[in-house]
N, C-alpha and C positions, 0 to 999 in steps of 0.2 A: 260729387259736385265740389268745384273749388270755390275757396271762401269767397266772401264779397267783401268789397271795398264801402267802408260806412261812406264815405264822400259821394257816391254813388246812389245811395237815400237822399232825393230831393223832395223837398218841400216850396210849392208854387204857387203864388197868389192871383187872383184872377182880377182883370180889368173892370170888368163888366161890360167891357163891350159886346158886339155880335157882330162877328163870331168873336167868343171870348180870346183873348191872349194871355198865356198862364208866365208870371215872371218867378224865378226861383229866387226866393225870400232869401236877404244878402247875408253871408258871413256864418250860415250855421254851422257849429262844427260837432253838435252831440243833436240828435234827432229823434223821437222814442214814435209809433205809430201802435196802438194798441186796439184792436178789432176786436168786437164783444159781440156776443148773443145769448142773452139772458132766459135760461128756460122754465119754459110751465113745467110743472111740478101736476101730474094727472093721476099718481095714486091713490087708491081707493081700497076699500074693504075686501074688493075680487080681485086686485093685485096679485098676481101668482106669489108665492112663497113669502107675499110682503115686500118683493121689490120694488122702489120706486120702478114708474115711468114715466116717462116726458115726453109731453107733447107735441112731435113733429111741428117747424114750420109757425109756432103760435108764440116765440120768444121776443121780446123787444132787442134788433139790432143796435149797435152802436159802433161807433170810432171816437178814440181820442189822440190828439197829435202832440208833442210837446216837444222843443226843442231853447234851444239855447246860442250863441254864439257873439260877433263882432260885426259892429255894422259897417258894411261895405257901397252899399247901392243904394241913395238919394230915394228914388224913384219908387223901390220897391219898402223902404221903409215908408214912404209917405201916405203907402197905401194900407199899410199894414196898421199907422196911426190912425187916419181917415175910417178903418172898419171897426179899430175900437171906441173912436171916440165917437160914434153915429150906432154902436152893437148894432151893425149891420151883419143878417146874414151872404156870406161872401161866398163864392167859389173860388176851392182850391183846387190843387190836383198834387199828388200824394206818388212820387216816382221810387218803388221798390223794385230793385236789380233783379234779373230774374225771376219775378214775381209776376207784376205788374204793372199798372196804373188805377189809380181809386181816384176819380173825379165827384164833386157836389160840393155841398153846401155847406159852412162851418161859420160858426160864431168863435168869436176871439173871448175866450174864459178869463187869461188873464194874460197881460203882459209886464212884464218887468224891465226895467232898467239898471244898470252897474258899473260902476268901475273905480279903479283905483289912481291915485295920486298922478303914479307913474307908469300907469299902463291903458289899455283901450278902453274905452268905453262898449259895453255888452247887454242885450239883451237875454230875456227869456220868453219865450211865447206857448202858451196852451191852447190850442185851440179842442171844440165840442163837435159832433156832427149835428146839423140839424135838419133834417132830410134824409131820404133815398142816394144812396152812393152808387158810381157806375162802378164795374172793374173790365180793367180790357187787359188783357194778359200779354207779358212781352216775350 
């Protein structure tokens, strides 16, 4: 497989209309998506040799998103303020090249602001999942 292009990891905020329209959050240029599943821990005294085992299926799933970059797009910045300052859960949708699509629900953890004198003004944005995620595979 040939590499992929990080520009290519989009990250998309959702309207909230119905049917939703997902806008891709303006300016990011560093993007991190981190997929968790946290496992039960099932050994016991009849454990063979003592090894752990883990309990199929009984883990608390998780996503966290984090990215970074320079604001570009009014619109989808307004929305992105609007969901942290109401810590609304929001749908996103999560575009990995050759991977996927992860669509649900996310709360805004933390967002940042930056810049310097003489240069753009930047955010940072973390976002939590809070819900069930779909995946539809590309």
């Amino acid at each position: 497989m040939a590499g992929q292009k990080g520009r290519d990891v989009l990250i998309k905020i959702g309207d909230g209309a119905d049917p939703e329209v997902f806008a891709t959050i303006a300016g990011i240029r560093a993007k991190t998506i981190s997929l968790n599943a946290r496992p039960v821990d099932g050994t016991s005294g009849e454990s063979p040799a003592a090894w752990r085992e883990l309990i199929a299926g009984a883990g608390v799933k998780s996503a966290s998103v984090s990215g970074a970059g320079v604001f570009k797009d009014a619109a989808s910045d307004a929305l992105i303020q609007q969901a942290f300052f109401s810590q609304a859960v929001t749908s996103f949708q999560l575009v990995i090249p050759d991977f996927g699509t992860l669509t649900g629900p996310f709360l805004i953890e933390a967002l940042d602001y930056s810049g310097d004198h003489d240069g753009e003004a930047a955010f940072a944005i973390t976002l939590a999942s809070a819900g069930a995620l779909s995946f539809a595979a590309l």
